[in-house]
C-alpha positions, -999 to 999 in steps of 0.1 A, spaced: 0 0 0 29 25 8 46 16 -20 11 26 -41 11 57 -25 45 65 -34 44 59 -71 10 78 -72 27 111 -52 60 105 -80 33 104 -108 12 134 -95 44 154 -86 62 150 -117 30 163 -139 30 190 -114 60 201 -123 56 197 -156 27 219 -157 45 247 -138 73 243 -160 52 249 -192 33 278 -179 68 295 -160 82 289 -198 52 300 -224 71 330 -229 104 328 -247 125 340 -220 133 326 -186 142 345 -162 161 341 -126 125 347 -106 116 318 -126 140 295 -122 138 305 -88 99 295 -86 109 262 -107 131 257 -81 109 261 -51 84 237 -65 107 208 -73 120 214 -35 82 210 -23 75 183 -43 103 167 -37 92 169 7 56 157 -7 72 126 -20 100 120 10 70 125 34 39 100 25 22 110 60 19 148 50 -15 157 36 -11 165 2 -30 200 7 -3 211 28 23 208 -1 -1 219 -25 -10 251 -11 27 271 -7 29 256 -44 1 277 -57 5 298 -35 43 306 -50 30 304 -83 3 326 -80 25 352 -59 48 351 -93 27 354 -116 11 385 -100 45 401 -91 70 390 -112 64 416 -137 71 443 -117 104 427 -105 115 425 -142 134 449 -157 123 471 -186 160 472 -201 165 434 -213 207 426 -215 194 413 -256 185 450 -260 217 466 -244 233 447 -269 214 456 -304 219 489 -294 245 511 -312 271 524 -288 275 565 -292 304 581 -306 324 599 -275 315 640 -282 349 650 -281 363 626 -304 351 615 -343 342 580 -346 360 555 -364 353 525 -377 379 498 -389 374 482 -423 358 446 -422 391 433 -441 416 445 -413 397 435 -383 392 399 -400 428 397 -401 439 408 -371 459 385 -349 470 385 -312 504 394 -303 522 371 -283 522 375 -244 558 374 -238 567 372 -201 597 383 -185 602 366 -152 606 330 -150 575 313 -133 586 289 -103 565 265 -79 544 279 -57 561 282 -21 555 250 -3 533 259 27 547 253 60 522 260 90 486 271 83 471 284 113 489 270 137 490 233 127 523 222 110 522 209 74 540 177 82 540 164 47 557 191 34 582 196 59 591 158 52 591 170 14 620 196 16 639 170 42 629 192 78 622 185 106 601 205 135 628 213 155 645 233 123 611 249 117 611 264 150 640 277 151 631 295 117 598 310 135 618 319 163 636 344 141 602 360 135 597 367 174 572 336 174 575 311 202 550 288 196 533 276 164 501 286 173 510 321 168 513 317 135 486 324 105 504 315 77 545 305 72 559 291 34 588 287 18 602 298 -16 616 277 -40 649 300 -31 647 288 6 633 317 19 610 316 46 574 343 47 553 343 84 522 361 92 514 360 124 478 355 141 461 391 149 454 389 186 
């Protein structure tokens, strides 16, 4: 019998959905309130099929309810100005300056320079504490030991890992701390 009920909820859920799907998507555009809406009624049908026990009148009603409440209102929360017409519009000429337009056969041609960098990229530095805990791993990755990391804290004024936010090392050895604001 349960298992009846179930199948019957799926069934009457999934044609719910449908139907507010179709009617949220009549028009050609979708917008965020509906998704938002589509949303909200997949969640509440999703509780009317999870909870057999619950009356089906007390899913129904924030359903319509929802539905109703965006189809009344959502027009006023759309905007006039659609992004489609931003775009067909024709950007204007700056006052001061004449506009010009390239030739079709240039811009067609036109190719990207290069990016030529000047600095050589290296590894990431290896991070050695992270708010207070040591990275074991990666002290055991450049051969270190505890001991040798706090002594290279020490030279920060630090005395006990805790103190420290963040500490690395460069690939050039050199060691960056920030310490915890207290």
């Amino acid at each position: 019998m349960e298992l009846v009920i179930l199948l019957t909820r799926t069934l009457f859920f999934y044609f719910l959905i449908m139907l507010v799907m179709h009617l949220l998507l009549k028009k050609k555009k979708m917008s965020l309130a509906d998704l938002l809406i589509a949303f909200i009624v997949a969640q509440l049908s999703v509780v009317g099929i999870d909870k057999p026990s619950k009356p089906l009148i007390t899913l129904l009603f924030p359903i319509v309810l929802f539905f109703l409440l965006h189809w009344v209102f959502g027009p006023v929360f759309r905007k006039k100005d659609t992004r489609e017409e931003i775009r067909k519009r024709e950007p204007e000429p700056l006052k001061d300056q004449p506009s010009f337009k390239w030739p079709a056969a240039d811009v067609e041609m036109a190719a990207m320079d290069p990016i030529v960098i000047n600095y050589p990229i290296g590894p990431l530095p290896l991070l050695l504490i992270l708010d207070g805990h040591v990275q074991d791993d990666n002290l055991n990755q450049i051969g270190q030991t505890r001991f040798w990391l706090k002594n290279e804290v020490q030279k920060f004024g630090v005395r006990r890992f805790k103190e420290v936010a963040y500490c690395s090392m460069d690939n050039n050895g050199q060691i960056f701390l920030d310490k915890k604001k207290n």
